[in-house]
Backbone as CSV, one residue per row, in Angstrom:
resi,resn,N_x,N_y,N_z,CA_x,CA_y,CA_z,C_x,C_y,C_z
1,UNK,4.009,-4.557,35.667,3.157,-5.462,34.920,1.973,-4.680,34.356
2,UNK,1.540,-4.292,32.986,0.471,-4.067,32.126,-0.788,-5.175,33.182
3,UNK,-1.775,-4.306,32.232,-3.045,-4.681,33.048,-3.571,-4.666,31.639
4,UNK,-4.641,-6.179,31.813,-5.425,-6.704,30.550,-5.763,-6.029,29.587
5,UNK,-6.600,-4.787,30.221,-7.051,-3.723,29.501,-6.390,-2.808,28.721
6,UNK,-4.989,-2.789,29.185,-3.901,-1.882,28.482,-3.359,-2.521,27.395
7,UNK,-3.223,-3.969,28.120,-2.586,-4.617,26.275,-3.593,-5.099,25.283
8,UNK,-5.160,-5.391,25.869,-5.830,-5.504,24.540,-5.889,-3.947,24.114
9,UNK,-5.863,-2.630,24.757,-6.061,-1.408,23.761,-4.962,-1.569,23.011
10,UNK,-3.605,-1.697,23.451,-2.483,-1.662,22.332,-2.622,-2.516,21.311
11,UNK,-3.308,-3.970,21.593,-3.646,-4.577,20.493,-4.928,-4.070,19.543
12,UNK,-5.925,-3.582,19.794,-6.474,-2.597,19.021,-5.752,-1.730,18.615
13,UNK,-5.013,-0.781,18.815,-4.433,0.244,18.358,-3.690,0.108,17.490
14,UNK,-2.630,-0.970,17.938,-1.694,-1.264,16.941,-1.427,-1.512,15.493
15,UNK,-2.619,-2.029,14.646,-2.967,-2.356,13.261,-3.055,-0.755,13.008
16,UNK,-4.064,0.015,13.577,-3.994,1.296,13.188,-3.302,2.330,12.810
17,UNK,-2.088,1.895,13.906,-0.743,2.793,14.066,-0.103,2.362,12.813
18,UNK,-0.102,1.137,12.366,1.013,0.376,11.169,0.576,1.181,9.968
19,UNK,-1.009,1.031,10.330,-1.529,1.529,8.780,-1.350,3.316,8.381
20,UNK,-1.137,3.893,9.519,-0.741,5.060,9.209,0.478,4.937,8.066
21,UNK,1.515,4.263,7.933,2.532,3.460,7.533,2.537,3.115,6.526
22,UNK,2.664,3.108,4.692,2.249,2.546,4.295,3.505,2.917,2.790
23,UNK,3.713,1.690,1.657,4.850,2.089,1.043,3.980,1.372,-0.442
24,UNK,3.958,2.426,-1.413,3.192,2.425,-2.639,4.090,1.593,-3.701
25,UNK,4.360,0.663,-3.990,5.510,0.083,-4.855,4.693,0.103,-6.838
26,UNK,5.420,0.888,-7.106,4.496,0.998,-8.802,4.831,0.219,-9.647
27,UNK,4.086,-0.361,-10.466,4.344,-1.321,-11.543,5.002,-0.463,-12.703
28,UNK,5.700,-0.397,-13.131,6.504,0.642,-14.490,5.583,-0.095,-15.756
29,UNK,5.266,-1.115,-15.795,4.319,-2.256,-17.473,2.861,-1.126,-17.323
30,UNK,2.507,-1.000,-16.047,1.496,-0.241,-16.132,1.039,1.270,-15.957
31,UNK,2.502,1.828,-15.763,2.296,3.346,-15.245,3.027,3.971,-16.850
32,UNK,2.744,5.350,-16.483,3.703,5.971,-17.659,3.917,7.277,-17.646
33,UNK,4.112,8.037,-18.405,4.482,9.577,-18.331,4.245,9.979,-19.738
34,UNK,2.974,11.047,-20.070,2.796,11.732,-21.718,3.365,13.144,-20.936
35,UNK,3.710,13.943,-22.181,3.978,14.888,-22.296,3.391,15.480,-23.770
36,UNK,2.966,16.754,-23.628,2.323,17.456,-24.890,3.600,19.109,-24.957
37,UNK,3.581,19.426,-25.791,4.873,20.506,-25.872,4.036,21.007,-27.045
38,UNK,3.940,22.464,-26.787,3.044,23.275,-28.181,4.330,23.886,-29.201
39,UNK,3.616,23.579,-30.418,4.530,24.964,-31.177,4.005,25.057,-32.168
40,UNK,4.578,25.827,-32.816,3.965,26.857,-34.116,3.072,26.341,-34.898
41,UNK,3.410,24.818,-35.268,2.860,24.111,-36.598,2.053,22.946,-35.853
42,UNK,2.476,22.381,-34.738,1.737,21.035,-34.107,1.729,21.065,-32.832
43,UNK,0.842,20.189,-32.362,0.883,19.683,-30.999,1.601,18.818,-31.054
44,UNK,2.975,18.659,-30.090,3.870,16.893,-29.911,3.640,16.834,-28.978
45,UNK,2.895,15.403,-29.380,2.348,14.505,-27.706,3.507,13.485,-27.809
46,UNK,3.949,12.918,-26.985,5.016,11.854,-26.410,4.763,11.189,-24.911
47,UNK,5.653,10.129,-25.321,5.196,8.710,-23.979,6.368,8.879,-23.341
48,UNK,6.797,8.707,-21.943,8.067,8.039,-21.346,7.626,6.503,-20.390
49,UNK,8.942,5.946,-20.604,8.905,5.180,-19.835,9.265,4.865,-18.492
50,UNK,8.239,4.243,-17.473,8.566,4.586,-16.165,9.702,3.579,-15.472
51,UNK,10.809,3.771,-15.595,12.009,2.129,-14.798,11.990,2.132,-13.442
52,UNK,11.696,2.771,-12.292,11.139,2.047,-11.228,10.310,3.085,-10.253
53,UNK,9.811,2.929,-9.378,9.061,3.924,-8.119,8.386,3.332,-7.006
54,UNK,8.852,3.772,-6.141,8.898,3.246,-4.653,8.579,4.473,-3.691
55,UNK,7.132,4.979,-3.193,7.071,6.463,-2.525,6.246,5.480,-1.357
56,UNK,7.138,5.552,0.223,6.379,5.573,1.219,6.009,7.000,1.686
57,UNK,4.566,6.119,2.354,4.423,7.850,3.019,3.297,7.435,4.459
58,UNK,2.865,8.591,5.199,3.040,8.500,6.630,1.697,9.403,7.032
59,UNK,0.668,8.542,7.030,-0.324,9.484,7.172,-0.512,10.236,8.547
60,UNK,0.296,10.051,9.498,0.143,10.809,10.403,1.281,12.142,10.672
61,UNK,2.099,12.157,9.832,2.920,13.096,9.936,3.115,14.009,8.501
62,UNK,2.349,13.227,7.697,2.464,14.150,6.196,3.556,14.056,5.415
63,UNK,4.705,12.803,5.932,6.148,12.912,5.106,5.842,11.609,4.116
64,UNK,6.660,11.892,3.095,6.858,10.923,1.993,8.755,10.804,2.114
65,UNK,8.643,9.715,0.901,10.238,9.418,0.716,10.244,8.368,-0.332
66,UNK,11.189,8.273,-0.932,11.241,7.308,-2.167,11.668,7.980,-3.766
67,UNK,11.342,7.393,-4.626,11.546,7.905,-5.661,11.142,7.102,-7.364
68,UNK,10.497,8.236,-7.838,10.023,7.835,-8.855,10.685,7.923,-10.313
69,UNK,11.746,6.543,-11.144,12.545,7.472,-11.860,12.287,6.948,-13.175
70,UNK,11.989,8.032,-14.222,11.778,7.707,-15.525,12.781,7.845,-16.613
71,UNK,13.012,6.865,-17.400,13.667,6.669,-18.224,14.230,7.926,-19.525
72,UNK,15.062,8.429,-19.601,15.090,9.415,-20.295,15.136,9.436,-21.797
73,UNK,16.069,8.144,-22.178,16.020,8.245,-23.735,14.320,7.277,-24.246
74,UNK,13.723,6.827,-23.221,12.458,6.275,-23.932,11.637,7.337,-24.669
75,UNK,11.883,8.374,-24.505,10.459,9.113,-24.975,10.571,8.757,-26.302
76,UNK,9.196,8.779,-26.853,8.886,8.441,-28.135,7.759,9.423,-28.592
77,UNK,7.611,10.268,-29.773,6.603,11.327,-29.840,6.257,11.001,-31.137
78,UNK,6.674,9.688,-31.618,6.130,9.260,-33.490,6.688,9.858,-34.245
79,UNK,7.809,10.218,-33.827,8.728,11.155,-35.427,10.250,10.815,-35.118
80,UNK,10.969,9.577,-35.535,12.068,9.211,-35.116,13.497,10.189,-34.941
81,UNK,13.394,11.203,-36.274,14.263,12.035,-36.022,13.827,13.295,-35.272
82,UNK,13.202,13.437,-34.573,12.455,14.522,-33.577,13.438,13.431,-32.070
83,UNK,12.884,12.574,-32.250,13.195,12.208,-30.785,14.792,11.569,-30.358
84,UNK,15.679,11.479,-31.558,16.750,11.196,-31.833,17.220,12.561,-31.064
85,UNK,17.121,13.994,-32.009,17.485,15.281,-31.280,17.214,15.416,-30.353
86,UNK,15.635,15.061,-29.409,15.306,15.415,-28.015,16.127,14.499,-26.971
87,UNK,16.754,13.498,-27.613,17.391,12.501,-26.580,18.664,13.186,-26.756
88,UNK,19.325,13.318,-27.802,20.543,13.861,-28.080,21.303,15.451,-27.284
89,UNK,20.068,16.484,-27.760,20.434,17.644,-27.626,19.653,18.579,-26.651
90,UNK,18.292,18.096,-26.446,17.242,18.281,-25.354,17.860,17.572,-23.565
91,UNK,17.503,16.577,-23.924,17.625,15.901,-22.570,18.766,15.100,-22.155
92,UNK,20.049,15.174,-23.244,21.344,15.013,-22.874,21.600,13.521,-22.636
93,UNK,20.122,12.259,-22.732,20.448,10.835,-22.377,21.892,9.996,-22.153
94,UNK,22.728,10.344,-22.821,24.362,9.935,-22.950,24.715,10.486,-21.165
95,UNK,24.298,11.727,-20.772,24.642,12.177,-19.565,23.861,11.967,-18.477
96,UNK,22.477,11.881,-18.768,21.610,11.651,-17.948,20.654,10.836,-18.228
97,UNK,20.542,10.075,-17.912,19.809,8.366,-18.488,18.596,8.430,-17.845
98,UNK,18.280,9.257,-16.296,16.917,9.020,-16.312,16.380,10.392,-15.738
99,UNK,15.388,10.916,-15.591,14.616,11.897,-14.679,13.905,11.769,-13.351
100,UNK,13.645,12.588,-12.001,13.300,11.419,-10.936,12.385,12.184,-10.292
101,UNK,11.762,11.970,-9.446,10.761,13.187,-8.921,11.082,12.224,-7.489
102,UNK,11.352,13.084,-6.335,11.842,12.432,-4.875,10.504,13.209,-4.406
103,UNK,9.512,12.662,-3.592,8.722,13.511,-2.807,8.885,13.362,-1.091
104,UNK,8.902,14.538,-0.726,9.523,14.562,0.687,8.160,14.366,1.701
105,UNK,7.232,15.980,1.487,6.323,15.873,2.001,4.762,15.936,1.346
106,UNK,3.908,16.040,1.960,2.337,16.538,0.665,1.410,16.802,2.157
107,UNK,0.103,18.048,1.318,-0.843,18.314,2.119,-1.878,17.682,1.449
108,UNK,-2.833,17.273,2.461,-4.233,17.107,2.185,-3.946,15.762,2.728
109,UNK,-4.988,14.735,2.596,-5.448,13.594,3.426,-5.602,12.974,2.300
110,UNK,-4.661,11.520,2.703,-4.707,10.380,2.034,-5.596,9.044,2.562
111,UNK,-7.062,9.128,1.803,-7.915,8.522,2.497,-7.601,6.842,2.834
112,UNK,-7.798,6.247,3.601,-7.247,5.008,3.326,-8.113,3.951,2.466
113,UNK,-9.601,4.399,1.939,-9.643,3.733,0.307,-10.346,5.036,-0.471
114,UNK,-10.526,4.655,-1.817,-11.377,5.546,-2.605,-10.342,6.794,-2.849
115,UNK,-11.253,8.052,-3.463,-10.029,9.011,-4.447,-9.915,9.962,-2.853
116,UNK,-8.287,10.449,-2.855,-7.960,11.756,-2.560,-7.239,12.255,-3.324
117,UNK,-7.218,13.849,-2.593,-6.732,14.974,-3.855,-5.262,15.728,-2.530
118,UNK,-4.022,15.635,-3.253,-3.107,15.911,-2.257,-2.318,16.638,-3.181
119,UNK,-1.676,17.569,-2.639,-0.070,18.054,-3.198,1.399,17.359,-2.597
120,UNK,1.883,17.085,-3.666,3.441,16.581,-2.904,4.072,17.344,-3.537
121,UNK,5.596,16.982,-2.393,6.213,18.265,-2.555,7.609,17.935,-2.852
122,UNK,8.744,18.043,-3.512,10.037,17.397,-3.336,10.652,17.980,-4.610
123,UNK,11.618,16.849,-4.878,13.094,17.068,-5.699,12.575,16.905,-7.096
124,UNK,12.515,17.222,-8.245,12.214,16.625,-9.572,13.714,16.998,-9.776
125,UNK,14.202,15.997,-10.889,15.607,15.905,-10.976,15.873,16.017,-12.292
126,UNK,16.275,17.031,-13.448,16.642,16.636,-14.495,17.853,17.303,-15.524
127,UNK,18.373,16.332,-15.962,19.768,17.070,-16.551,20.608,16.974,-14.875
128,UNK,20.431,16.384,-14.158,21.320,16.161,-13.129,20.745,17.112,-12.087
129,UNK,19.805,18.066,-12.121,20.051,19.318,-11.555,18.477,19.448,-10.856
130,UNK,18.876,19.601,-9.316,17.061,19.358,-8.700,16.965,20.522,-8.341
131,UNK,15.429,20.357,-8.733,14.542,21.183,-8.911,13.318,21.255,-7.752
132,UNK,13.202,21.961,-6.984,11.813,21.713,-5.769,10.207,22.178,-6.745
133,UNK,9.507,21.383,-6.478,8.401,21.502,-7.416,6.933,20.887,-6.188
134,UNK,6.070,21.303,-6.714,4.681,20.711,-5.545,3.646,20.207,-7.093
135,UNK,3.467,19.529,-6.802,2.550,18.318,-7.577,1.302,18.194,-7.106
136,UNK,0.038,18.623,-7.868,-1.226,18.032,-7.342,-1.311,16.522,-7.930
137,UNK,-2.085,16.045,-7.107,-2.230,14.952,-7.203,-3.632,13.739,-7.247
138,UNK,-3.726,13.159,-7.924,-5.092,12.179,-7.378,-5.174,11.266,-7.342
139,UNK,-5.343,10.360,-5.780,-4.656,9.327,-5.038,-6.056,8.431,-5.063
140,UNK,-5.964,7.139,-5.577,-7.018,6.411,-5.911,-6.568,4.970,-4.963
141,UNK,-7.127,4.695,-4.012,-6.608,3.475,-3.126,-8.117,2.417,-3.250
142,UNK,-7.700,1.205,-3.521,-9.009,0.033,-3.289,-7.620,-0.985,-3.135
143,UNK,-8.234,-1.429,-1.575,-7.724,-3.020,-1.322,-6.430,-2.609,-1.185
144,UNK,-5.416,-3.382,-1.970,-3.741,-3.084,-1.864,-3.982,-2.183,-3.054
145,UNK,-4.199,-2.116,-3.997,-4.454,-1.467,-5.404,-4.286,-0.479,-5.136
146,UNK,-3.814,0.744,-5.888,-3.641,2.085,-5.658,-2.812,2.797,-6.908
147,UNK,-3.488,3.936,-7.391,-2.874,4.558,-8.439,-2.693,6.245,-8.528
148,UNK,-1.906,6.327,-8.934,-1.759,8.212,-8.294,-1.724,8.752,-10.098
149,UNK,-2.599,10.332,-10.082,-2.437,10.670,-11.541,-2.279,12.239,-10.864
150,UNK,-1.422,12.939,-12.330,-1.124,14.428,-11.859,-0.990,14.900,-13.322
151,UNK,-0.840,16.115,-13.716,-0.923,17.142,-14.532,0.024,18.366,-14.154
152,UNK,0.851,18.427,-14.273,1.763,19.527,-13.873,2.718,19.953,-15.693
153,UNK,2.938,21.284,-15.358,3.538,21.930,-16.276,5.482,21.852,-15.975
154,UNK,6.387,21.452,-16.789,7.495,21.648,-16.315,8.017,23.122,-17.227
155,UNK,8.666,23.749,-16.937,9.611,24.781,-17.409,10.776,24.564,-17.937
156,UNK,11.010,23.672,-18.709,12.309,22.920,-19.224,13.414,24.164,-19.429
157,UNK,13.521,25.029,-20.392,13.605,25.953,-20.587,14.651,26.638,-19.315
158,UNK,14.029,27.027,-18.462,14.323,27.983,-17.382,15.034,27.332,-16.468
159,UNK,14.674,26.030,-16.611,15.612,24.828,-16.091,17.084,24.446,-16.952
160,UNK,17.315,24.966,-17.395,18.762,24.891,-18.513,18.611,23.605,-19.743
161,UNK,17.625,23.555,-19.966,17.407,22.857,-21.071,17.493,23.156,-22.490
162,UNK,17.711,22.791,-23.431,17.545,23.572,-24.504,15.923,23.488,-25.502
163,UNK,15.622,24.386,-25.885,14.732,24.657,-26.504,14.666,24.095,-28.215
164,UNK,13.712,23.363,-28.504,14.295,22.766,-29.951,13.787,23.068,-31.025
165,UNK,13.410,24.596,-30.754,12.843,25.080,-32.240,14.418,25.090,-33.413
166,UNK,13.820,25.152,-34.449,14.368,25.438,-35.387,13.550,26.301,-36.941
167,UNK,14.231,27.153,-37.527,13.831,27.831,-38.791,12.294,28.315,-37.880
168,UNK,11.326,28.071,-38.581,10.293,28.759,-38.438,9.483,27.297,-37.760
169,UNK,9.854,26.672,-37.195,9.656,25.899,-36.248,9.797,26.359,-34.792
170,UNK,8.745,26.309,-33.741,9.286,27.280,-32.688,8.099,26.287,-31.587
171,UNK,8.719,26.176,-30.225,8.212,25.238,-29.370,8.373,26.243,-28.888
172,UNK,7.396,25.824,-27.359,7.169,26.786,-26.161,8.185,26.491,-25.226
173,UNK,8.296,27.443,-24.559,9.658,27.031,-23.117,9.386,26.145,-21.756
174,UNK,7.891,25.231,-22.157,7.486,24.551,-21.534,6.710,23.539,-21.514
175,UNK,6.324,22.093,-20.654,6.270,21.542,-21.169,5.161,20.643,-20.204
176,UNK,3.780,20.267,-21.014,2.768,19.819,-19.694,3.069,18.318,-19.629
177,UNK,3.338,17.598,-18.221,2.998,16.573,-18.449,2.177,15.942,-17.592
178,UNK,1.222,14.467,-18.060,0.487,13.928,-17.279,1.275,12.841,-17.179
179,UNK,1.344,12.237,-15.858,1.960,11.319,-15.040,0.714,10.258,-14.258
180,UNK,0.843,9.030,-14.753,0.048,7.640,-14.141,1.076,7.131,-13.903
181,UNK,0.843,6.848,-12.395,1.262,5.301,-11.530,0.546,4.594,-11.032
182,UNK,0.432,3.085,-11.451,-0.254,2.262,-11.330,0.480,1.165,-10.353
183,UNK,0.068,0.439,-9.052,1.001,-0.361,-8.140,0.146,-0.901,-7.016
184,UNK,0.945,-1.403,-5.926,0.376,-1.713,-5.105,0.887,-1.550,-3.250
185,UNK,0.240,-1.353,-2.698,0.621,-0.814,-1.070,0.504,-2.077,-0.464
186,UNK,1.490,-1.766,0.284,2.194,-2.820,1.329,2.435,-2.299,2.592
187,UNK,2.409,-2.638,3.529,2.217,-1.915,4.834,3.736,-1.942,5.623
């Protein structure tokens, strides 16, 4: 038989322990994905669209899990036949319909409100083919509310992608993008 004192500490404790616990569900109406790609003559900035993301994660052990997956033929960069070829001959959409970033684990401390700054770490998936990548990150929590933003460079290129210069048109072999998720935590 427990003694009074032992089960009100577990009942203190217990909310604590849950909240270590916690599963980020993102709104896709409000999150999104730009990408900027340099070349010779312009800057192309472009939007994707985000179709779903679900990352729990575990503040006492540092693991994540879930997955964040974006739509592949949405990108849109304001030049219809630019993005006709990038869906077509770039990013293969007919074969691969979306892109996904799986995060396994991340360092740094996820405060439980207000901004933290973390790296995650996991699968980015594209053209079928994963890729391990570490992501900085900046983790903004109020209430259930919570929104994560990052800046990372991809290497499309080196990743078996094709490159879409043409004539004296010439893009770089890489490609920055900024990533907003906007959602809410559930315990």
């Amino acid at each position: 038989m427990r003694s009074f004192p032992t089960l009100a500490l577990a009942a203190v404790l217990a909310p604590a322990a849950l909240a270590q616990h916690q599963t980020f569900v993102v709104n896709p109406d409000t999150s999104h994905v730009k990408m900027t790609l340099q070349s010779t003559h312009e800057i192309v900035n472009g939007t994707f669209n985000i179709q779903s993301g679900t990352v729990e994660f575990d503040r006492a052990t540092a693991r994540m899990s879930g997955s964040v997956v974006v739509l592949a033929g949405s990108g849109q960069t304001g030049n219809g036949s630019r993005d006709k070829k990038m869906n077509k001959d770039v990013l293969k959409v007919e074969q691969y319909a979306t892109v996904s970033f799986e995060p396994k684990t991340y360092t740094g401390v996820i405060a439980p409100s207000g901004d933290s700054t973390i790296q995650a770490t996991g699968i980015f998936t594209l053209l079928g083919t994963p890729h391990q990548v570490a992501i900085p990150m900046l983790v903004h929590i109020e209430g259930s509310a919570a929104t994560a933003k990052a800046q990372f460079v991809v290497p499309y290129v080196q990743w078996g992608l094709k490159n879409p210069s043409f004539l004296i048109w010439k893009a770089e072999d890489q490609v920055a993008i900024d990533l907003f998720l906007s959602g809410q935590l559930s315990k």
